[in-house]
C-alpha positions as CSV (number, residue, x, y, z in Angstrom):
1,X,11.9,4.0,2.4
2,X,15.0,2.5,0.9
3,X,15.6,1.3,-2.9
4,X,15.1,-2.0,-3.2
5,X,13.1,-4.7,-5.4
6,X,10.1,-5.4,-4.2
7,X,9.5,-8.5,-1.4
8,X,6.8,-9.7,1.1
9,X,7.7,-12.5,3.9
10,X,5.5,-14.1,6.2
11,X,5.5,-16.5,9.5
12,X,2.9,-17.3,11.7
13,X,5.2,-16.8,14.9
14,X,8.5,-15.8,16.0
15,X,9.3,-20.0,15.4
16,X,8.0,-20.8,12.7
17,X,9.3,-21.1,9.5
18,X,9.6,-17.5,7.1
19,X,8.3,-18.0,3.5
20,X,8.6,-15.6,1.0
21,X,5.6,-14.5,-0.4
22,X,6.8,-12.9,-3.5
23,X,7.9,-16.3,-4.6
24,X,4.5,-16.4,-5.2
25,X,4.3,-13.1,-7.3
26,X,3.0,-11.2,-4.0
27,X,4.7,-8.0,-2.7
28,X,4.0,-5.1,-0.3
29,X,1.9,-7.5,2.0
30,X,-0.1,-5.8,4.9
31,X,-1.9,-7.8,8.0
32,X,-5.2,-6.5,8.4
33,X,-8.1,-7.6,10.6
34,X,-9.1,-10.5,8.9
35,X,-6.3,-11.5,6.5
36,X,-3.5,-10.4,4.7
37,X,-3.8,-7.9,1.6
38,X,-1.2,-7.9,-1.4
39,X,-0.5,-6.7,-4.1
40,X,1.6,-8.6,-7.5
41,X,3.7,-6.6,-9.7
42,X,2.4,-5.1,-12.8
43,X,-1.0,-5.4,-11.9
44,X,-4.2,-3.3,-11.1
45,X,-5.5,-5.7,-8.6
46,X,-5.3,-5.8,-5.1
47,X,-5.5,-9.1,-3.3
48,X,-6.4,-10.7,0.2
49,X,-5.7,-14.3,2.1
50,X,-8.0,-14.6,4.9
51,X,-6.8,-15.6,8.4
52,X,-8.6,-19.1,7.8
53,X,-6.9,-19.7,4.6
54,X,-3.3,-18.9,5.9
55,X,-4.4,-21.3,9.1
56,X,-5.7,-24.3,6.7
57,X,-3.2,-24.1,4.0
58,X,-0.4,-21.8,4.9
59,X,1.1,-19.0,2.2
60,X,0.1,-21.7,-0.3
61,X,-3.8,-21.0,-0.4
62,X,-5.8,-18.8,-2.3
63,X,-5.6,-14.9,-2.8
64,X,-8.2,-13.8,-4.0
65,X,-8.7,-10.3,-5.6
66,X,-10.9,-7.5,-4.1
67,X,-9.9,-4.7,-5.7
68,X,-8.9,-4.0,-9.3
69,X,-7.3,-0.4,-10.1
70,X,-8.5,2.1,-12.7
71,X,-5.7,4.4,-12.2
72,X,-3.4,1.5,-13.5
73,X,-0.9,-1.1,-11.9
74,X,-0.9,-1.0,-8.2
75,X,3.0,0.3,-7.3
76,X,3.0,0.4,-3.5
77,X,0.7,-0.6,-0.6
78,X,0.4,1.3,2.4
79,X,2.5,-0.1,5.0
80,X,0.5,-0.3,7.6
81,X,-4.0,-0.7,8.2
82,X,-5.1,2.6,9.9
83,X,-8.7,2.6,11.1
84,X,-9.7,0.0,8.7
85,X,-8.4,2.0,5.5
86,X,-5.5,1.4,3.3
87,X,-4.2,4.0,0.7
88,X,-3.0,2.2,-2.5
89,X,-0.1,4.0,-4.9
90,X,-1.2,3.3,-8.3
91,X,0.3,4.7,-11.5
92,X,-2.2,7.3,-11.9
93,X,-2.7,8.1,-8.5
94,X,-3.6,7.1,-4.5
95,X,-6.8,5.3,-3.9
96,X,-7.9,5.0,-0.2
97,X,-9.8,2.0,0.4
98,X,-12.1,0.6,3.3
99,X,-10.6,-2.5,3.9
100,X,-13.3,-3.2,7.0
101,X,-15.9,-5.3,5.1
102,X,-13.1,-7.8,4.0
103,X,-13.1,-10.8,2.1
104,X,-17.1,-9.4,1.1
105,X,-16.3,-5.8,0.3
106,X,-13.6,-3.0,-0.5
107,X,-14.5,0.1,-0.6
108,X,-12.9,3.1,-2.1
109,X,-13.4,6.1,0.0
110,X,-11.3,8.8,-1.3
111,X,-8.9,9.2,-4.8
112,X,-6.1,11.8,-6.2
113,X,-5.2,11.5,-9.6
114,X,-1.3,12.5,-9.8
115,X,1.1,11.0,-12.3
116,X,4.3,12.6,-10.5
117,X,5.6,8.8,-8.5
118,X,4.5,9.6,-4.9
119,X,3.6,7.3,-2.7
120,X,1.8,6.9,1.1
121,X,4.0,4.4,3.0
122,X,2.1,5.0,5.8
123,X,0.1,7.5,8.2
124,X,1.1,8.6,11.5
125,X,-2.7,8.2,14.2
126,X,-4.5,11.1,13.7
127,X,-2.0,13.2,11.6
128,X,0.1,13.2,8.7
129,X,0.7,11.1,5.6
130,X,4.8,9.1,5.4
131,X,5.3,10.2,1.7
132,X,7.9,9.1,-0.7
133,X,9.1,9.7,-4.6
134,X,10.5,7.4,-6.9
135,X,10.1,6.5,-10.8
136,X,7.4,4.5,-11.7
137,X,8.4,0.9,-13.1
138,X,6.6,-2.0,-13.8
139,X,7.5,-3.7,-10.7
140,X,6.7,-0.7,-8.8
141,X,8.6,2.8,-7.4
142,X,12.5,2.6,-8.2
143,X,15.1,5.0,-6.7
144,X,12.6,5.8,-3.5
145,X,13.5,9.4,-1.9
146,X,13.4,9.0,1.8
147,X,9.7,9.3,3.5
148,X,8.7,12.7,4.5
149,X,5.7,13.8,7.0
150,X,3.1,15.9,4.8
151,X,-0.2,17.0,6.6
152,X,-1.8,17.7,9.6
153,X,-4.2,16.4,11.9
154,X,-7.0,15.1,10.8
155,X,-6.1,15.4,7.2
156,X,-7.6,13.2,4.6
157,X,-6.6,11.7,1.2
158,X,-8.5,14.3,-0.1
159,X,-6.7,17.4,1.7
160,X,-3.0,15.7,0.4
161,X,-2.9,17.9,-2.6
162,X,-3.5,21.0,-0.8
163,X,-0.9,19.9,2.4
164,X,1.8,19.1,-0.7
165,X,0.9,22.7,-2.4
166,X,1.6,24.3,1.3
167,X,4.7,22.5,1.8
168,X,8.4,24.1,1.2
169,X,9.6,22.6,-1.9
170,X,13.0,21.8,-0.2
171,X,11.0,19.6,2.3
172,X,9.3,18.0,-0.5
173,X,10.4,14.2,-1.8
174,X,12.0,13.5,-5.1
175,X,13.2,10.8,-6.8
């Protein structure tokens, strides 16, 4: 992870033409199965634009929302779908989500409450979380510490804590 403002691009092939999502207010797109999920800055919600949608009417259709926050404005979005879950950076916390049942349903399978600016960019298969630090804004993380590996195999949302209390502080992230 590198500072920057928030952005989110999208083309349907190597030839066609690249539109910028956050023009539209959405950032930290991620492809899914079935669509594309989103978040916009400075709000709880997490939205999707199915496959059909993008197909019919482009970047220009409808997100809608499927998930709305209760640990506050939604800061970062996982990079990256890993066996259908998704773990959201929030300003009170990570949320993981089951992103499976998509448009329909959105589960949320696993939460830690932490007010201290990390943030999942993304998981490595069967093993540990990418983690970053930065001051929470509005808009999202600012000054972003480079991603480190935290965990194990196997691990969980729910084991993060515990992997993060084990770790050497100077392998730690910080803003």
């Amino acid at each position: 992870c590198t500072p920057h403002q928030p952005g989110a691009w999208w083309t349907a092939d190597e030839r066609a033409p690249v539109t910028a999502l956050h023009g539209r207010g959405f950032v930290d797109a991620t492809v899914t199965a079935s669509g594309i999920i989103a978040r916009r800055i400075g709000e709880p919600a997490l939205y999707f634009l199915s496959f059909a949608e993008l197909r019919e009417r482009g970047v220009g259709g409808a997100f809608s929302p499927v998930y709305i926050s209760d640990l506050g404005n939604i800061l970062m979005v996982e990079r990256r779908i890993l066996n259908y879950s998704v773990v959201l950076t929030c300003a009170g916390g990570l949320v993981e989500l089951d992103v499976s049942g998509l448009p329909e349903s959105t589960t949320e399978t696993a939460r830690v409450e932490i007010e201290s600016g990390l943030g999942v960019v993304g998981r490595i298969d069967g093993g540990a979380f990418a983690i970053t630090a930065g001051t929470p804004v509005p808009w999202g993380l600012d000054a972003v510490s480079p991603a480190v590996l935290i965990g194990s195999r196997n691990q969980t949302l729910r084991d993060l804590p515990k992997a993060l209390d084990q770790a050497p502080a100077d392998t730690l992230p910080g803003p």
